[in-house]
ChimeraX commands (.cxc) that place a marker at each C-alpha (Angstrom):
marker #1 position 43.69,-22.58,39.81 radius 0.5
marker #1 position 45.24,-19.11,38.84 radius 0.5
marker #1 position 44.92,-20.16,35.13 radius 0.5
marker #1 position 40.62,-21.08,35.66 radius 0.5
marker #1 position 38.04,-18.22,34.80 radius 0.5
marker #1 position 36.48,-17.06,37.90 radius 0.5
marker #1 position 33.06,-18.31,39.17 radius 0.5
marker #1 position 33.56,-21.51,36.28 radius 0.5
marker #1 position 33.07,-24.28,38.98 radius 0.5
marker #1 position 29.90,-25.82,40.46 radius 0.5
marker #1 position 31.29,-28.09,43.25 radius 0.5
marker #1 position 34.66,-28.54,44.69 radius 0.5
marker #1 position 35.41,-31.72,46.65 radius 0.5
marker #1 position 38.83,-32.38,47.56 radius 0.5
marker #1 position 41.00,-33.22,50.99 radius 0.5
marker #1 position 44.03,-31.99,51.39 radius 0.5
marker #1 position 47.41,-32.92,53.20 radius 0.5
marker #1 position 46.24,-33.19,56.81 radius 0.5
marker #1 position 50.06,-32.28,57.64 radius 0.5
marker #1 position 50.32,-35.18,59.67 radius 0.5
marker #1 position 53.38,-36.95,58.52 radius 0.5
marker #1 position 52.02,-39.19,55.85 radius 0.5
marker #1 position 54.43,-40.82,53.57 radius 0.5
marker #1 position 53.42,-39.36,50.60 radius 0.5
marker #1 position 56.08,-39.74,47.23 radius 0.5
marker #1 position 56.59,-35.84,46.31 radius 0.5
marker #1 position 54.75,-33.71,48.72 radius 0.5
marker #1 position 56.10,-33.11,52.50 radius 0.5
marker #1 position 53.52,-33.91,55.03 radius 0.5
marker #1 position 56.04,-32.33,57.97 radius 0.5
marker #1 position 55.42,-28.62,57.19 radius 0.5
marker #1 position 55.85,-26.21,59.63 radius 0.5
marker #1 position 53.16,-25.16,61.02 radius 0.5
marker #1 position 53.01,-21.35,59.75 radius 0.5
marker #1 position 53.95,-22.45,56.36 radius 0.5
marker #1 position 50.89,-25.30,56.27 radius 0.5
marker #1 position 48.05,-23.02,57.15 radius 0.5
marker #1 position 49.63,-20.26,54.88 radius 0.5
marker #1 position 49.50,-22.80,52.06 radius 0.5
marker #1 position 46.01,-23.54,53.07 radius 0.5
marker #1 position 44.53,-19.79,53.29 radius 0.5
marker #1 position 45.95,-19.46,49.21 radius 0.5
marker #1 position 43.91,-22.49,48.71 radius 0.5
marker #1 position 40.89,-21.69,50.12 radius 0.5
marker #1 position 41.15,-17.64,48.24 radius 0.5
marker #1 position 41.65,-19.70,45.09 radius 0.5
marker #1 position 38.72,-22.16,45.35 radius 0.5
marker #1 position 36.72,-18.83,46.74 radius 0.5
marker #1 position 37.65,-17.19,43.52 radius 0.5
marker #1 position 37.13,-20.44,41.33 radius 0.5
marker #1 position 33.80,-21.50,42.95 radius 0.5
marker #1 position 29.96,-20.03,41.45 radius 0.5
marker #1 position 28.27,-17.62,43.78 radius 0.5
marker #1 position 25.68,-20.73,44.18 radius 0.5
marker #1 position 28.19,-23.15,44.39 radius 0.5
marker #1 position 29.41,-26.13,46.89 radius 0.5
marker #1 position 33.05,-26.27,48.90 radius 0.5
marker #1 position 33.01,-30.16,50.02 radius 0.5
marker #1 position 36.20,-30.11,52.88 radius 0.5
marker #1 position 37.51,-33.10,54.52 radius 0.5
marker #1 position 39.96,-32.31,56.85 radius 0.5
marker #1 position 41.11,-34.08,59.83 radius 0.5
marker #1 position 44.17,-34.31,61.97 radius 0.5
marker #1 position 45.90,-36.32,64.58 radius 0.5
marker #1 position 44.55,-36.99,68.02 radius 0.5
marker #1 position 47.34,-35.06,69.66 radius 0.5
marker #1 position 46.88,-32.39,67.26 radius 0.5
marker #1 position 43.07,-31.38,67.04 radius 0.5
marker #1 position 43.48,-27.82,66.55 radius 0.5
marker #1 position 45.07,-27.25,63.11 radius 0.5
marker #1 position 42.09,-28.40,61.07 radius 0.5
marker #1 position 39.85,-25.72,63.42 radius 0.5
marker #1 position 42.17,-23.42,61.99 radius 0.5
marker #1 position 41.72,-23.86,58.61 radius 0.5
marker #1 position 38.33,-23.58,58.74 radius 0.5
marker #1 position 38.23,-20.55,60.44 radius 0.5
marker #1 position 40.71,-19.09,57.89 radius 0.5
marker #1 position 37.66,-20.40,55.31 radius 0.5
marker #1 position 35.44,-17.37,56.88 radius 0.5
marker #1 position 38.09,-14.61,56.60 radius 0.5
marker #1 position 38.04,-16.60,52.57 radius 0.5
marker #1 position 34.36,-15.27,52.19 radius 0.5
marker #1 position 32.86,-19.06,53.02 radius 0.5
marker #1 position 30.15,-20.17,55.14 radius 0.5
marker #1 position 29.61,-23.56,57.38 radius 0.5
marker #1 position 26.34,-24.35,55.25 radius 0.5
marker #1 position 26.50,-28.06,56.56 radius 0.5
marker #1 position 28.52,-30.18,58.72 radius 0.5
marker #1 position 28.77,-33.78,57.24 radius 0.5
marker #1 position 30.10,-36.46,59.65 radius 0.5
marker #1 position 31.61,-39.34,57.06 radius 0.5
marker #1 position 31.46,-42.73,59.44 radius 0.5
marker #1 position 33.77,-45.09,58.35 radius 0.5
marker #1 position 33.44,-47.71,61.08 radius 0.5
marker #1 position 30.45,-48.29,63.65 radius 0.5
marker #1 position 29.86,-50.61,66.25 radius 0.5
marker #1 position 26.08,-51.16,67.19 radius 0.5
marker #1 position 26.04,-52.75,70.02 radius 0.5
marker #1 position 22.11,-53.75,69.46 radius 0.5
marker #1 position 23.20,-56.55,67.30 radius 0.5
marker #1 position 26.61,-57.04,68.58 radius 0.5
marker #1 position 28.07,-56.01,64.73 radius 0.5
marker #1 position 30.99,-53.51,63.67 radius 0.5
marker #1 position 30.19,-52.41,60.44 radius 0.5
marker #1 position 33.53,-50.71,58.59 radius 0.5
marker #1 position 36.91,-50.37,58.93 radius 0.5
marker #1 position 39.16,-47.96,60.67 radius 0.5
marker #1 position 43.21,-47.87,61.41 radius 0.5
marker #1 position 43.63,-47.87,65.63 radius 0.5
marker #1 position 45.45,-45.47,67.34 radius 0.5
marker #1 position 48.35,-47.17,69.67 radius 0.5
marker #1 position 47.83,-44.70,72.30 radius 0.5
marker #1 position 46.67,-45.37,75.61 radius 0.5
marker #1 position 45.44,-41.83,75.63 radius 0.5
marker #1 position 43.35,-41.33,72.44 radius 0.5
marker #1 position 40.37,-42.98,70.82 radius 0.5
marker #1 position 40.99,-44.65,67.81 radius 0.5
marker #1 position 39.19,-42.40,65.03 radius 0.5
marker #1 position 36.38,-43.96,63.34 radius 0.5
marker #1 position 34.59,-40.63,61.48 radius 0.5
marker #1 position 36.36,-37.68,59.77 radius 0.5
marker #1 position 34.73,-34.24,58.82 radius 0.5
marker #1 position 33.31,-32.81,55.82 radius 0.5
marker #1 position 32.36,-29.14,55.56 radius 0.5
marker #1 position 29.72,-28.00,53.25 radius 0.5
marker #1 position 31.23,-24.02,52.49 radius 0.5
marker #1 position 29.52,-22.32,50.17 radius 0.5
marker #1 position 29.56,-18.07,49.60 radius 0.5
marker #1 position 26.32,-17.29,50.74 radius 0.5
marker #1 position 24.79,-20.05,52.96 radius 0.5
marker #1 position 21.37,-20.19,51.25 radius 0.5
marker #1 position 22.52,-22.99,48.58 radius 0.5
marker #1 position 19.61,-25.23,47.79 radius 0.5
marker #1 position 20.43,-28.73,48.09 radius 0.5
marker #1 position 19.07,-32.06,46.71 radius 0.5
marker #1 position 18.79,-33.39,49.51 radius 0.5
marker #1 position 16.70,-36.28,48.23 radius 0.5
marker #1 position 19.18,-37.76,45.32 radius 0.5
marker #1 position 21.28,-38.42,48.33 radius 0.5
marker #1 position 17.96,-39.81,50.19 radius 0.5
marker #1 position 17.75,-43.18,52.36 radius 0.5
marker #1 position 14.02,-45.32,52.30 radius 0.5
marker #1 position 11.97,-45.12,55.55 radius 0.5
marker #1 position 11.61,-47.95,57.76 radius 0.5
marker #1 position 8.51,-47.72,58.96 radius 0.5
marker #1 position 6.57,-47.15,55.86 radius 0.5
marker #1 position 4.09,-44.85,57.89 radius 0.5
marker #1 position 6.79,-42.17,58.24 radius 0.5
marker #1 position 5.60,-41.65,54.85 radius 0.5
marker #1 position 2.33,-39.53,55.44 radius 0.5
marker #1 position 3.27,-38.02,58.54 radius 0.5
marker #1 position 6.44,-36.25,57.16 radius 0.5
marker #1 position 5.33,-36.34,53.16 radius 0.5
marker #1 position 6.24,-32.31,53.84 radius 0.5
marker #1 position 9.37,-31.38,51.83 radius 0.5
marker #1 position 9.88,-35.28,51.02 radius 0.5
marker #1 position 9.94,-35.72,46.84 radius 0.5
marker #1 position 8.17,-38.79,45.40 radius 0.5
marker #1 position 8.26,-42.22,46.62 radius 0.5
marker #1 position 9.47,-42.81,50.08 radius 0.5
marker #1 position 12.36,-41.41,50.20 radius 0.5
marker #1 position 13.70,-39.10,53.21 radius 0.5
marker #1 position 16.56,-36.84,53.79 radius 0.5
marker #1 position 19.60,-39.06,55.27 radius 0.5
marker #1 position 20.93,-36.62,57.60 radius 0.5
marker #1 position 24.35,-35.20,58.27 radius 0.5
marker #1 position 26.14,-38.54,59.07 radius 0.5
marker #1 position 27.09,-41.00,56.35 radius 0.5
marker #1 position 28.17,-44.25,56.48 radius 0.5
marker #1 position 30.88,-44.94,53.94 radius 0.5
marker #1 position 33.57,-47.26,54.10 radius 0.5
marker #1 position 36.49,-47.64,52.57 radius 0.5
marker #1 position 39.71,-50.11,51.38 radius 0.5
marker #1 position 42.68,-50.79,54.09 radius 0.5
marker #1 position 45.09,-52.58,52.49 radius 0.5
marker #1 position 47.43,-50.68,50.57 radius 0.5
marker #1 position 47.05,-52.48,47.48 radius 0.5
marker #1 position 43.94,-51.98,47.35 radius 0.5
marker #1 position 44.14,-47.91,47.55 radius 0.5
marker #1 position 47.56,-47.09,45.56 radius 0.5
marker #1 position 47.50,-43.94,47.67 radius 0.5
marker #1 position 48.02,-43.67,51.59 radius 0.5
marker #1 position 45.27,-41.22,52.69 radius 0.5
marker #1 position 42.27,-41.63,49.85 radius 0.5
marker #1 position 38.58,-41.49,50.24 radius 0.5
marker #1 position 36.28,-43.68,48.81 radius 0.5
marker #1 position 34.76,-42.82,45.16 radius 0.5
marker #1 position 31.28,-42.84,47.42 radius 0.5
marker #1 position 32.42,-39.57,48.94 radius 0.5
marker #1 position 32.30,-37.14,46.13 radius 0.5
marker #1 position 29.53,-39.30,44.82 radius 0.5
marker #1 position 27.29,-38.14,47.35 radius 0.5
marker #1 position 28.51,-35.09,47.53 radius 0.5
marker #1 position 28.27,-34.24,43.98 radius 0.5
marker #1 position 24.96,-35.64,43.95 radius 0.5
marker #1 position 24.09,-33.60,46.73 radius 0.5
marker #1 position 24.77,-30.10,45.35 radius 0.5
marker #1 position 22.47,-31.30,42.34 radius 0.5
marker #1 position 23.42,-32.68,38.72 radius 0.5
marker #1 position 23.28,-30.38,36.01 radius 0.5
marker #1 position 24.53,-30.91,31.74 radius 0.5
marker #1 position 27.26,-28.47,32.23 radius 0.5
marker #1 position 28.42,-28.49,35.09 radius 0.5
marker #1 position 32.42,-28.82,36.61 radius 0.5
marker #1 position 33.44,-30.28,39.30 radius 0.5
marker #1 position 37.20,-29.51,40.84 radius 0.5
marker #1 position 39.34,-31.29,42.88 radius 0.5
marker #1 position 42.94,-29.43,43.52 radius 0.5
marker #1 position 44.29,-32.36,45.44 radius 0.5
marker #1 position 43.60,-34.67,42.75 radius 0.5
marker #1 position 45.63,-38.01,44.32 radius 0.5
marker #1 position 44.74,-41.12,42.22 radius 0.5
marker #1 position 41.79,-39.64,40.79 radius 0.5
marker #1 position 38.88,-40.80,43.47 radius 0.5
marker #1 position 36.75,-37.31,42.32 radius 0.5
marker #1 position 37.55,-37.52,38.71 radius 0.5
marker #1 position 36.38,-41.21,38.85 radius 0.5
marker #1 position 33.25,-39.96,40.69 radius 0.5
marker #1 position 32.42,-37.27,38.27 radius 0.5
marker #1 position 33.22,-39.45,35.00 radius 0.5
marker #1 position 30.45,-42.13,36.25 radius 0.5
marker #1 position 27.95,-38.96,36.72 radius 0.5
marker #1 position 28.56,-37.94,33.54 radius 0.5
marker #1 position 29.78,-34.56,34.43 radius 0.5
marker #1 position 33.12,-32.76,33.52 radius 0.5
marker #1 position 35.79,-32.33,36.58 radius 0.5
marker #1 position 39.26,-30.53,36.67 radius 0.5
marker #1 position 41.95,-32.08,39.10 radius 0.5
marker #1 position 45.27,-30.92,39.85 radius 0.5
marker #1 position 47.88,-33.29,41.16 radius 0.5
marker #1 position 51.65,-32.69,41.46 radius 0.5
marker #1 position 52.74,-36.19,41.63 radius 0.5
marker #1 position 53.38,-38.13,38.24 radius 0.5
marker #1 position 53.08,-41.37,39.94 radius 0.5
marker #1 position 49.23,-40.22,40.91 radius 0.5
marker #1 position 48.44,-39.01,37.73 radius 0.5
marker #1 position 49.44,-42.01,35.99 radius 0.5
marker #1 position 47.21,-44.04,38.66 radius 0.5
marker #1 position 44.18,-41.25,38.15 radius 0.5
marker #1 position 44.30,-41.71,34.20 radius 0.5
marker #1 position 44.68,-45.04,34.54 radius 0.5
marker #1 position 41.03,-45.15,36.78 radius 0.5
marker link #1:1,2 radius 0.2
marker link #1:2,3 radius 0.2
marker link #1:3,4 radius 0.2
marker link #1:4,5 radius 0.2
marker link #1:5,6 radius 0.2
marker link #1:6,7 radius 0.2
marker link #1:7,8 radius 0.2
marker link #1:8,9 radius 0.2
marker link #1:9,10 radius 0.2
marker link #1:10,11 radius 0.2
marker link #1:11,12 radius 0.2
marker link #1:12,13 radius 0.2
marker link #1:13,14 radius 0.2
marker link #1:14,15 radius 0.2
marker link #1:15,16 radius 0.2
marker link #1:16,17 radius 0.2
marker link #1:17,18 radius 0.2
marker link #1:18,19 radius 0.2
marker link #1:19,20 radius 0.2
marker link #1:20,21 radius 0.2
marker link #1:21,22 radius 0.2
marker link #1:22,23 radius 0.2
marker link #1:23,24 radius 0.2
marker link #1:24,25 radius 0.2
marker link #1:25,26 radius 0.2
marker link #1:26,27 radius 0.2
marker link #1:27,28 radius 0.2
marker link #1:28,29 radius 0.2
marker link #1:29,30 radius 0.2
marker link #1:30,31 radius 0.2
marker link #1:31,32 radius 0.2
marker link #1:32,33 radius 0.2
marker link #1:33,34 radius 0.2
marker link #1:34,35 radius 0.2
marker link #1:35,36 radius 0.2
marker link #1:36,37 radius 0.2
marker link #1:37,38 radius 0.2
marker link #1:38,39 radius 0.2
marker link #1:39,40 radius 0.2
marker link #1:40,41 radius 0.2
marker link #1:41,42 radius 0.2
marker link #1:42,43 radius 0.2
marker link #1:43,44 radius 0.2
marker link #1:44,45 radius 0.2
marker link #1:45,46 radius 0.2
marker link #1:46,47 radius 0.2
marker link #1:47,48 radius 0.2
marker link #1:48,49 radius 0.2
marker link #1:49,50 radius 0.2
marker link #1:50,51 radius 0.2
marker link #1:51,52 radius 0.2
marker link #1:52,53 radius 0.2
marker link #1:53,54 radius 0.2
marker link #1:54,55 radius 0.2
marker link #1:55,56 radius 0.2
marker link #1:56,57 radius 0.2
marker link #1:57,58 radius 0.2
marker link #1:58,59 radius 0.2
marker link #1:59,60 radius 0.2
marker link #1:60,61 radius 0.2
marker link #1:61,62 radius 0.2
marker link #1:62,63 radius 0.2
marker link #1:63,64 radius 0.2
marker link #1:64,65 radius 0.2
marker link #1:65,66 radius 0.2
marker link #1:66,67 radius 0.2
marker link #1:67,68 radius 0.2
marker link #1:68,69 radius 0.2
marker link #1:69,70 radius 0.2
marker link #1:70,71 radius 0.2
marker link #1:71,72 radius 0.2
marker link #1:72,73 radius 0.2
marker link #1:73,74 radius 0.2
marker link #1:74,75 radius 0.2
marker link #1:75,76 radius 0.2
marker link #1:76,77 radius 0.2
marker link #1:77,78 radius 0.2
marker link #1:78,79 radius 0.2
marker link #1:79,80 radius 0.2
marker link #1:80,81 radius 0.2
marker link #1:81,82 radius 0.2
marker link #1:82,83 radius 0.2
marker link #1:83,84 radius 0.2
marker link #1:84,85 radius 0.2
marker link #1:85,86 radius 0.2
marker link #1:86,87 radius 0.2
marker link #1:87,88 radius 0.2
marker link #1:88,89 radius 0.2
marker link #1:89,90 radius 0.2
marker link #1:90,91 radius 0.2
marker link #1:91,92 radius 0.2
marker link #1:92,93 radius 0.2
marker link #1:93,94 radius 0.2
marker link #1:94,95 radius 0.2
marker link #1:95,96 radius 0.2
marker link #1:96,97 radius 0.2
marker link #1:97,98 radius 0.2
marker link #1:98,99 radius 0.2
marker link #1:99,100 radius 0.2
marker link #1:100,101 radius 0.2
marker link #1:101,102 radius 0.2
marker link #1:102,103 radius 0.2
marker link #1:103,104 radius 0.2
marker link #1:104,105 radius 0.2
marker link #1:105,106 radius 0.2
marker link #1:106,107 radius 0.2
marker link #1:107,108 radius 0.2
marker link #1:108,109 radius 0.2
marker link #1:109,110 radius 0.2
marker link #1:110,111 radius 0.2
marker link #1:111,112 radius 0.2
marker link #1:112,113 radius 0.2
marker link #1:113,114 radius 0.2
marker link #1:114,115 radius 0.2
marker link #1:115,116 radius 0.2
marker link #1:116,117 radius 0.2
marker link #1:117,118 radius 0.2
marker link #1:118,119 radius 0.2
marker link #1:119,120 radius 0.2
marker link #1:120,121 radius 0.2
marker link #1:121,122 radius 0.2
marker link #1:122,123 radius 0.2
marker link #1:123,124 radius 0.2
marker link #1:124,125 radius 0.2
marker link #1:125,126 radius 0.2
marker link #1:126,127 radius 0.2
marker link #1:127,128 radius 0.2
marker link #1:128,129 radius 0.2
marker link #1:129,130 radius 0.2
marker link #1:130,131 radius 0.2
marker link #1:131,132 radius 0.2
marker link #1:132,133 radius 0.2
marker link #1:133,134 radius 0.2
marker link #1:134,135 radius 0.2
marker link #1:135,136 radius 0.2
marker link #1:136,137 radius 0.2
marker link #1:137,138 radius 0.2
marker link #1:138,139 radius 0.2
marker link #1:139,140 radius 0.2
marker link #1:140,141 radius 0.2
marker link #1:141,142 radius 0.2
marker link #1:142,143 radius 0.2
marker link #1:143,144 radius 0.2
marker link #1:144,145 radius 0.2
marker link #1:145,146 radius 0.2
marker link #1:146,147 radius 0.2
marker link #1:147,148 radius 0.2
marker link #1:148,149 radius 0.2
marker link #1:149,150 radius 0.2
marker link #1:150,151 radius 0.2
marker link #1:151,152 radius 0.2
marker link #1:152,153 radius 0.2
marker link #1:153,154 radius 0.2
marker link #1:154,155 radius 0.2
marker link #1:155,156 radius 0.2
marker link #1:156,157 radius 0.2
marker link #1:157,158 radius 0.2
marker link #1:158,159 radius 0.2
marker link #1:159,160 radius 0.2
marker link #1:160,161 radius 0.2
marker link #1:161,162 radius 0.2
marker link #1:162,163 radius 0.2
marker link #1:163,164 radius 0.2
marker link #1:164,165 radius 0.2
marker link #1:165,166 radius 0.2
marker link #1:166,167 radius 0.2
marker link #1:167,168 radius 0.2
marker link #1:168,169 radius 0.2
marker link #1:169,170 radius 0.2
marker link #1:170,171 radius 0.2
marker link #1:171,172 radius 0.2
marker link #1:172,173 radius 0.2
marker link #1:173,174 radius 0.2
marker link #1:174,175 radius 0.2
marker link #1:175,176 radius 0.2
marker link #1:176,177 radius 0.2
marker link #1:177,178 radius 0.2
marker link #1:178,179 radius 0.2
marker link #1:179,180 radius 0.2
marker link #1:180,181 radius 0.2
marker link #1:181,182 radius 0.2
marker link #1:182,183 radius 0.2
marker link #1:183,184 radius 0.2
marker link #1:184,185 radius 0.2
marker link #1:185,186 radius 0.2
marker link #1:186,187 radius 0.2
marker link #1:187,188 radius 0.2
marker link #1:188,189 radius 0.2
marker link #1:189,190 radius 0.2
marker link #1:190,191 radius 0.2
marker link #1:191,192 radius 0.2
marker link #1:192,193 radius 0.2
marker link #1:193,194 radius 0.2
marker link #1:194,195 radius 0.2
marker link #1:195,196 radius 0.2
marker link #1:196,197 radius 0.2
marker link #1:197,198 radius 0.2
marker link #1:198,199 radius 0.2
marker link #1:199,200 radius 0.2
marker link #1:200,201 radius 0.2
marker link #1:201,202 radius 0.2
marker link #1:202,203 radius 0.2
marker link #1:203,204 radius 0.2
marker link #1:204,205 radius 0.2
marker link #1:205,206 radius 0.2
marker link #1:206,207 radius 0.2
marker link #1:207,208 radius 0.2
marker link #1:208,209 radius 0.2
marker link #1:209,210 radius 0.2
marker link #1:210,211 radius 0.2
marker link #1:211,212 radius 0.2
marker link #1:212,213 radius 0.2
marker link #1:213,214 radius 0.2
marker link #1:214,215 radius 0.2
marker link #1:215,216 radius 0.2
marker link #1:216,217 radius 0.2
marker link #1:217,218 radius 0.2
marker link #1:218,219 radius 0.2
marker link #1:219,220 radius 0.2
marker link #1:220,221 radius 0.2
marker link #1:221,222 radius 0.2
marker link #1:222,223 radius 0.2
marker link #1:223,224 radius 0.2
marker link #1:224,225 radius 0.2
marker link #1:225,226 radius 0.2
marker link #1:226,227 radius 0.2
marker link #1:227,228 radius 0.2
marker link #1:228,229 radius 0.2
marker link #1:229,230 radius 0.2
marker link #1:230,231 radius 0.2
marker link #1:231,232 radius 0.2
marker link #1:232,233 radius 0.2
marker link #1:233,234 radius 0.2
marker link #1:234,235 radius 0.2
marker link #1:235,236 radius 0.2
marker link #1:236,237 radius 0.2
marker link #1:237,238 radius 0.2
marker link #1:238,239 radius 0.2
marker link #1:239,240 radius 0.2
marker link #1:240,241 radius 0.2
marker link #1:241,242 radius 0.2
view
């Protein structure tokens, strides 16, 4: 990111290392703890430095049930970074409703008789000033009850389309076959996101933790230009491949 122009990029979606002990092929998920969130604070002042004063900072970041607190640090080295919490969006990956007796979604159990399996990860909307307008309705959901329409037509655009909300529902692969990478998010994530922030001709999207491509793939079937950085070969050649 030291090589980009300053202020060049539009929306940034990316999730790092979680530091967790994943079995990735080059990069060491077993950092010490001090060197992890000093890797993470150069991050964040690069994407701050990368990133459009109007811009979007889509972070997922999670971490293991006995070790809660490291994400919460990395966000709150994002403020100290110049960004704001504009949004907190709760990605669902698995959901039980017990109404109709259905789980809808996958998620991979915890063995622990102490901690709750975790079926939901966090994404952080950052931007630099907290006043970026969102559109909120190319992201939208159809009402239900089809009478919704007139009684909350304020701030809704045309048809019947309202704003989904902070928590989405989006599922991804298991098996490892299917995913070529051990910690990836579906292509629906940045999709959304992306979408959220709003399309534009020129715009750039950026992903520095590039993987196998998932936000490049998103971007290329948007039709806008992305940048990813990835410092495994065996990812890239799975990325260029998608």
């Amino acid at each position: 990111m030291a090589a980009m122009d300053e202020a060049s990029v539009d929306v940034i979606v990316t999730s790092p290392p979680y530091n967790i002990g994943v079995d990735y092929w080059v990069h060491n998920d077993r950092m010490g703890a001090g060197d992890y969130l000093a890797w993470m604070a150069d991050v964040l002042e690069a994407c701050e430095r990368v990133l459009k004063p109007d811009g979007s900072f889509f972070l997922n970041i999670g971490g293991k049930p006995s070790n809660q607190v490291q994400p919460i640090l990395v966000i709150s080295m994002a403020f100290g970074k110049g960004f704001i919490i504009q949004n907190t969006i709760h990605w669902i990956k698995s959901v039980a409703v017990d109404a109709v007796g259905a789980n809808f979604g996958h998620f991979k159990p915890v063995n622990s008789r102490r901690y709750l399996s975790s079926c939901a990860e966090l994404i952080y909307h950052l931007t630099k000033r907290g006043d970026v307008p969102l559109r909120k309705f190319d992201v939208g959901t159809r009402y239900t009850d089809k009478r919704n329409i007139k009684r909350f037509k304020r701030g809704r655009s045309a048809g019947d389309l309202r704003d989904r909300g902070n928590t989405w529902f989006i599922p991804y692969e298991t098996t490892r076959a299917a995913r070529d990478h051990p910690a990836v998010f579906p292509v629906g994530l940045p999709l959304m996101c992306i979408k959220l922030h709003g399309l534009n001709t020129d715009m750039l999207v950026l992903d520095p933790f590039m993987g196998t491509g998932t936000t490049g793939r998103a971007a290329e079937l948007l039709g806008v230009d992305y940048i990813g950085f990835e410092v495994d070969p065996k990812y890239c050649e799975m990325a260029n491949r998608k």
